[in-house]
N, C-alpha and C positions, 0 to 999 in steps of 0.2 A: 504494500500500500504506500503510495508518494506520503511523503511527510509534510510535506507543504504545497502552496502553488506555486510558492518562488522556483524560478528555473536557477539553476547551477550551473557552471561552467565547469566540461569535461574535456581535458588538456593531455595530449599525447605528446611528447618530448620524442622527435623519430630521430634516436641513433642508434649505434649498434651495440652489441654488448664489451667489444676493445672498445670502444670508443668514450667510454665513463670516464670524466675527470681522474677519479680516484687508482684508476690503470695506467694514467698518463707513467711513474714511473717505473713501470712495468713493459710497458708496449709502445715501442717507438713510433711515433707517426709514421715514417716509410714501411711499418709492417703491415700496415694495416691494410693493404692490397692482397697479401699473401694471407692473409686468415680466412677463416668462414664467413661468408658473410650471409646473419639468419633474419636480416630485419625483412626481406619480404615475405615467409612465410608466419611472422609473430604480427604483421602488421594489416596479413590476411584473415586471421585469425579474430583478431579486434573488432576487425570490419564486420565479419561475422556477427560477435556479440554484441555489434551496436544496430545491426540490421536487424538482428532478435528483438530487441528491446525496442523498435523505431526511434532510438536515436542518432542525434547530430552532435559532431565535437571541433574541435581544434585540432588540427595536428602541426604541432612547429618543427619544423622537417628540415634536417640540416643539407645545406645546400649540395656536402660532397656525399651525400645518398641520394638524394635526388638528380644527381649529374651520371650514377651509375645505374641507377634505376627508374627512370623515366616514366616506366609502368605505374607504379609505385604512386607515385603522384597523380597520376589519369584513373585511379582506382580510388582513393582517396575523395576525387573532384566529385568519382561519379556516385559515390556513395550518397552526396551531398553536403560533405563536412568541407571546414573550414580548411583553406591552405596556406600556413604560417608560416614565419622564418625563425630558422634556431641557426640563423650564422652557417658560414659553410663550412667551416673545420672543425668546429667543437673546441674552440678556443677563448679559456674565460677572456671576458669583455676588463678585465682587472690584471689580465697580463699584457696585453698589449699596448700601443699606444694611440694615441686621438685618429693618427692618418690609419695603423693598421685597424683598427677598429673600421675605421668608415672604407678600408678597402673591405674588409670582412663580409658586413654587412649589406652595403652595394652590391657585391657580386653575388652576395647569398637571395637577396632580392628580383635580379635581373636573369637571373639562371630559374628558377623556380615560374617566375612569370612568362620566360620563355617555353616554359614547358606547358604549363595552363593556359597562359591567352589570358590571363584574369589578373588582376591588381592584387599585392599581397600586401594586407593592411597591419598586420600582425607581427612582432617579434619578443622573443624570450631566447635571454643571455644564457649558455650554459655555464652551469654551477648557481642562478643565481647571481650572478656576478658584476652587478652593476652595486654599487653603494658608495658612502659619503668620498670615497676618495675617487671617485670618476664621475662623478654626476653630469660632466660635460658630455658623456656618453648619447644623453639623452637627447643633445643638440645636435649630436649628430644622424640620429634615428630619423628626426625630424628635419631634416636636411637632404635623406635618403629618403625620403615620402614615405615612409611609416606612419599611422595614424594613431596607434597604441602599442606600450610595450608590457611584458607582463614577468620580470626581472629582478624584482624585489621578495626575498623573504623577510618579512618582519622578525626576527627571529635572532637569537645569539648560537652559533653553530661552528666547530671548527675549521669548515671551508665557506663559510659564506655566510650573508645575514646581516640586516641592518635594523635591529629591532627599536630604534624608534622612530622610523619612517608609519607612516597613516598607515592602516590595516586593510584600508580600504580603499577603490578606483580615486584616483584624483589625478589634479594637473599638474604638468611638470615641466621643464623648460619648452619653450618653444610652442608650447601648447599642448605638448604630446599625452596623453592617457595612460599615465599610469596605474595597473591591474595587478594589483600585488597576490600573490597566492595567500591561501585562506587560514590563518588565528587564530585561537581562543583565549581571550582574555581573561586570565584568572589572577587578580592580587595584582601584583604590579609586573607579571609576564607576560610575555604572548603564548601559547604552547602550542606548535604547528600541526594542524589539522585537514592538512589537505593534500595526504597520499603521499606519493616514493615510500621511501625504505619505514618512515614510519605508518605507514598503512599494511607492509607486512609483517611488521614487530607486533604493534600493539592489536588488541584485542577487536575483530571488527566491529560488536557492540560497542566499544569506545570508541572509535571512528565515527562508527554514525553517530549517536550523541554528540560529540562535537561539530558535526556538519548541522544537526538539527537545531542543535543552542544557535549557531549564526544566523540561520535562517529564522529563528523565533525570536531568540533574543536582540540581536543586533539587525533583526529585519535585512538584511544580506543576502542575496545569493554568495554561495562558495564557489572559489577556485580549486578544483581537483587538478591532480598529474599524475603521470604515471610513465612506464616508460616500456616499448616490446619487449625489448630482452628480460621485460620482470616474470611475463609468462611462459617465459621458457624453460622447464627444468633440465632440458636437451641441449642447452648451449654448453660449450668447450669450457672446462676448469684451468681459470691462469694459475701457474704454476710460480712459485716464490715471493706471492702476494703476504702480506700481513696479517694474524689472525683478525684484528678488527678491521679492514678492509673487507676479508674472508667473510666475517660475521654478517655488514652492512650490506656485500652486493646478496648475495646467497640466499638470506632467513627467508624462509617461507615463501620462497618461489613457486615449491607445487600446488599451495595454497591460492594464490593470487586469481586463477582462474575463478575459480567459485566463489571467489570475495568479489571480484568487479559483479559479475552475474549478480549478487543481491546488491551492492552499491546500485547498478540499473535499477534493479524492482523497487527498491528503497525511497528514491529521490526522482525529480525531473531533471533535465538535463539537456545541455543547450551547447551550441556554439558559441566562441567568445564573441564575434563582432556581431548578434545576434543580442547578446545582453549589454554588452556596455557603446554599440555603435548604432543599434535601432536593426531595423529587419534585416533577413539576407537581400544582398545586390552587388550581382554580378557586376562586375565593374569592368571593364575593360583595361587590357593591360597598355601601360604609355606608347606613348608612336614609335615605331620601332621593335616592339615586342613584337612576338604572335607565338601560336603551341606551333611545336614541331612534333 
């Protein structure tokens, strides 16, 4: 049974499972051609469960799987969900600098819209990775025609997290929409409520409690995330990783499956530029684009 009428925001992060911040010093970028690569068939699989449910989501789809997999994104379109940018390397927006960032982003932008035909309104930094020490970031999102970012965790965390940024959508330079992932404020914390690794740790009765306190109490739709490689218990084990690295990607992977399934039945569920940009509309992509 929906728990409210507020619609939520359901957020797919498309990289692969090398491709996790947290593997960066494990797995060299130039390997990452020679590995497996399982995001099309876990992100078929999605599609699947969002087709079950009739729902629509976001997918912010990094631009170097989307340049290998072109299907991938015309599968995505035609589903009817939302087609976002997560940057094309998987490179925090916090290791870079202002021109590589906005080379980053540009090309993650311009590569994705060549592939749809359609304007991509949407991006989210990986790791999280916009906060008090790059906030120019955000001028430049908006200088690459981005209309909203969704970048910020409110949150104190050891790779990321700016928790006293607003909890909630607001404006941010330039004009640009910022859609921070979703909170619960208890005492003078925030405690992160809106999926990845802690949606498979903690208990999914506390997950949805926390998603329905926002929706009740703070009158809010939620930002959920999640990522393919979360439901795969079939992806390849990296080898000389850290137990708590180990612990983070791993827990309750074969679980995941039948947690999103009742997450669906639980909640309504939306695309982002749907709730915080008004109805869907095709947009056409700038002069010069087209799908290939």
């Amino acid at each position: 049974m929906l728990a409210a009428t507020l619609t939520n925001a359901l957020t797919i992060d498309v990289e692969d499972y090398f491709q996790v911040s947290a593997f960066a010093p494990y797995i060299r970028r130039d390997e990452w051609d020679a590995r497996e690569c399982r995001v099309e068939r876990n992100v078929q699989r999605i599609l699947e469960l969002l087709a079950q449910h009739d729902t629509r989501a976001t997918f912010f789809t990094l631009g170097w799987i989307a340049e290998r997999y072109p299907q991938l994104v015309r599968a995505i379109l035609a589903g009817g969900h939302e087609l976002a940018s997560h940057g094309y390397g998987h490179e925090r927006a916090s290791d870079l600098s202002e021109a590589a960032f906005r080379a980053d982003v540009g090309r993650a932008k311009k590569l994705l819209e060549d592939i749809a035909g359609i304007e991509v309104r949407g991006y989210r930094a990986p790791s999280f990775s916009i906060g008090t020490g790059n906030l120019w970031a955000f001028d430049v999102l908006a200088g690459e025609g981005y209309h909203y970012s969704s970048s910020i965790y409110p949150i104190r965390h050891d790779h990321y997290g700016m928790p006293d940024a607003p909890r909630f959508a607001h404006r941010v330079q330039a004009g640009l929409l910022e859609v921070p992932v979703t909170t619960l404020r208890l005492g003078r914390r925030n405690l992160p409520s809106s999926g990845g690794g802690y949606f498979r740790l903690l208990p999914y009765a506390l997950s949805r409690w926390m998603i329905r306190r926002v929706n009740h109490h703070d009158g809010q739709s939620a930002i959920f995330y999640f990522h393919p490689w979360e439901i795969d218990p079939g992806q390849p084990r990296i080898a000389g990783i850290n137990a708590r690295t180990r612990f983070r990607h791993y827990v309750n992977i074969p679980r995941m499956d039948q947690r999103l399934q009742s997450l669906l039945a639980d909640f309504r569920w939306g695309r982002m530029d749907d709730i915080f940009l008004g109805p869907t509309r095709a947009v056409p992509a700038a002069a010069g684009q087209s799908a290939v």
